[in-house]
C-alpha positions in Angstrom: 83.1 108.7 88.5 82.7 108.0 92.1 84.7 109.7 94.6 86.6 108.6 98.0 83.9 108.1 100.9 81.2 106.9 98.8 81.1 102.8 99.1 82.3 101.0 95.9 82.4 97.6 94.9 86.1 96.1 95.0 86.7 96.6 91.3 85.1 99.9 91.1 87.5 100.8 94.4 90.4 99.8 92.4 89.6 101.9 89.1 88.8 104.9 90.8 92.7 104.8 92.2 94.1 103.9 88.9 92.1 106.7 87.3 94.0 109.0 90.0 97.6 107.7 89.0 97.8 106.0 92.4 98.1 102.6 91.8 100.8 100.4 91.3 100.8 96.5 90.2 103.4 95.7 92.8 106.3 97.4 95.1 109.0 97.2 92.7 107.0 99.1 89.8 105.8 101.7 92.8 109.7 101.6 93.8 110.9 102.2 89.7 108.2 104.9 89.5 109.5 107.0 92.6 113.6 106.5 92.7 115.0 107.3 96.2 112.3 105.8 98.0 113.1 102.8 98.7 114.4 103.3 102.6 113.7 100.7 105.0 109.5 101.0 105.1 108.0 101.5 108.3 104.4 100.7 109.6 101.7 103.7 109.7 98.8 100.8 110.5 98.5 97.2 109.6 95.6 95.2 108.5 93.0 98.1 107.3 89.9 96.9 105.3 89.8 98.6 102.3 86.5 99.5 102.9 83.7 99.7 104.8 82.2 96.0 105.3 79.0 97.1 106.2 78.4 99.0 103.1 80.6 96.7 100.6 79.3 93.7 98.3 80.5 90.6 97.6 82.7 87.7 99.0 85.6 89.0 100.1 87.3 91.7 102.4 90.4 92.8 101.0 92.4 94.0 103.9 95.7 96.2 103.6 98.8 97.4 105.5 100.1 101.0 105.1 103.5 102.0 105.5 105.9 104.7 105.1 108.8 104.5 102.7 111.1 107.4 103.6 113.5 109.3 100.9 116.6 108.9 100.9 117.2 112.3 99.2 114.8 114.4 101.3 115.7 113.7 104.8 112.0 113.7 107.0 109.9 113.4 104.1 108.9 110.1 102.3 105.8 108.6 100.5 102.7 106.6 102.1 101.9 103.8 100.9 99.2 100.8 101.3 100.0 97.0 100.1 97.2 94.6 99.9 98.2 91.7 102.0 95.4 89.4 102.1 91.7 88.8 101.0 89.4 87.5 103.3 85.9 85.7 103.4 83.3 87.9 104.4 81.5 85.1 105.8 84.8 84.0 108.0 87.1 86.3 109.6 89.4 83.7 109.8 89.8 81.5 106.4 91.9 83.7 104.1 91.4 82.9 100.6 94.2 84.6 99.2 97.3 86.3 100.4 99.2 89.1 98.3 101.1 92.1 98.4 99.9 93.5 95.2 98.7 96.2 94.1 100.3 99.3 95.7 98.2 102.2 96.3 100.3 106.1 96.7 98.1 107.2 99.3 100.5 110.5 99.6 103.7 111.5 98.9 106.3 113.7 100.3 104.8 113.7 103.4 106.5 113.4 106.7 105.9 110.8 109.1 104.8 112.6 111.5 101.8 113.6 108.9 101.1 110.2 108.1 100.4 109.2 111.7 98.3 112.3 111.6 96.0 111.6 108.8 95.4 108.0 110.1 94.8 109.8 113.9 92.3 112.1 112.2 90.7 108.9 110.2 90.4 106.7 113.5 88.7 109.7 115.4 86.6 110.5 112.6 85.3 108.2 110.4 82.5 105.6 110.8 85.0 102.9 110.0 88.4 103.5 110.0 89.1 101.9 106.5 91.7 102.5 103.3 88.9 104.2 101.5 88.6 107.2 104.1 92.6 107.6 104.7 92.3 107.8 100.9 89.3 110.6 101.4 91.5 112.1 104.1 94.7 113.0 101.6 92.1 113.8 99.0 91.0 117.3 101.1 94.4 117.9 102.1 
């Protein structure tokens, strides 16, 4: 099985999360699955590729939005996670072939907010691209 921060096709992307118990087919299973967090999301980063385009085949760029959905039993902590919003043409930044907000990836839970904005900090300053795949990579050696 692959691992996070080696390039993927799309599909292969999306089984290697599933395999983990991370993905979701929408917000309200992700929301049934984890009672008391459904608090008002808030934005960690919006509009991430999932993965490095450089290094990714095919058509289309799936691009995401993670957020953080506190807990309303745990005061401070909450889970993150990433929604795929749209898909785009690789050969067009700007035609969008298909918008969505499913499936859900748990990129971590019970984290704090304040660890969230870390992980993506320490992605944006170290990674290549700054992409789903390596804030994925990121939880993965926490």
């Amino acid at each position: 099985m692959a691992e996070f921060g080696r390039t993927v096709d799309n599909t292969d992307f999306l089984e290697m999360v599933e395999a983990r118990g991370r993905l979701y087919p929408d917000v309200r299973d992700y929301l049934r699955a984890r009672p008391g967090h459904g608090g008002r999301r808030r934005s960690v980063v919006a509009g991430i590729q999932e993965q490095d385009s450089v290094e990714t085949a095919g058509d289309l760029l799936a691009q995401w939005d993670v957020v953080f959905y506190p807990s309303l039993i745990v005061h401070g902590q909450g889970d993150v996670v990433a929604h795929r919003v749209l898909r785009r043409s690789r050969y067009s930044r700007t035609a969008i072939v298909q918008r969505d907000e499913h499936p859900v990836i748990m990129v971590a839970q019970d984290v704090t907010r304040a660890e969230a904005d870390a992980a993506w900090r320490s992605v944006t300053e170290g990674a290549r691209a700054a992409t789903l795949e390596s804030l994925l990579a990121e939880y993965g050696g926490r």
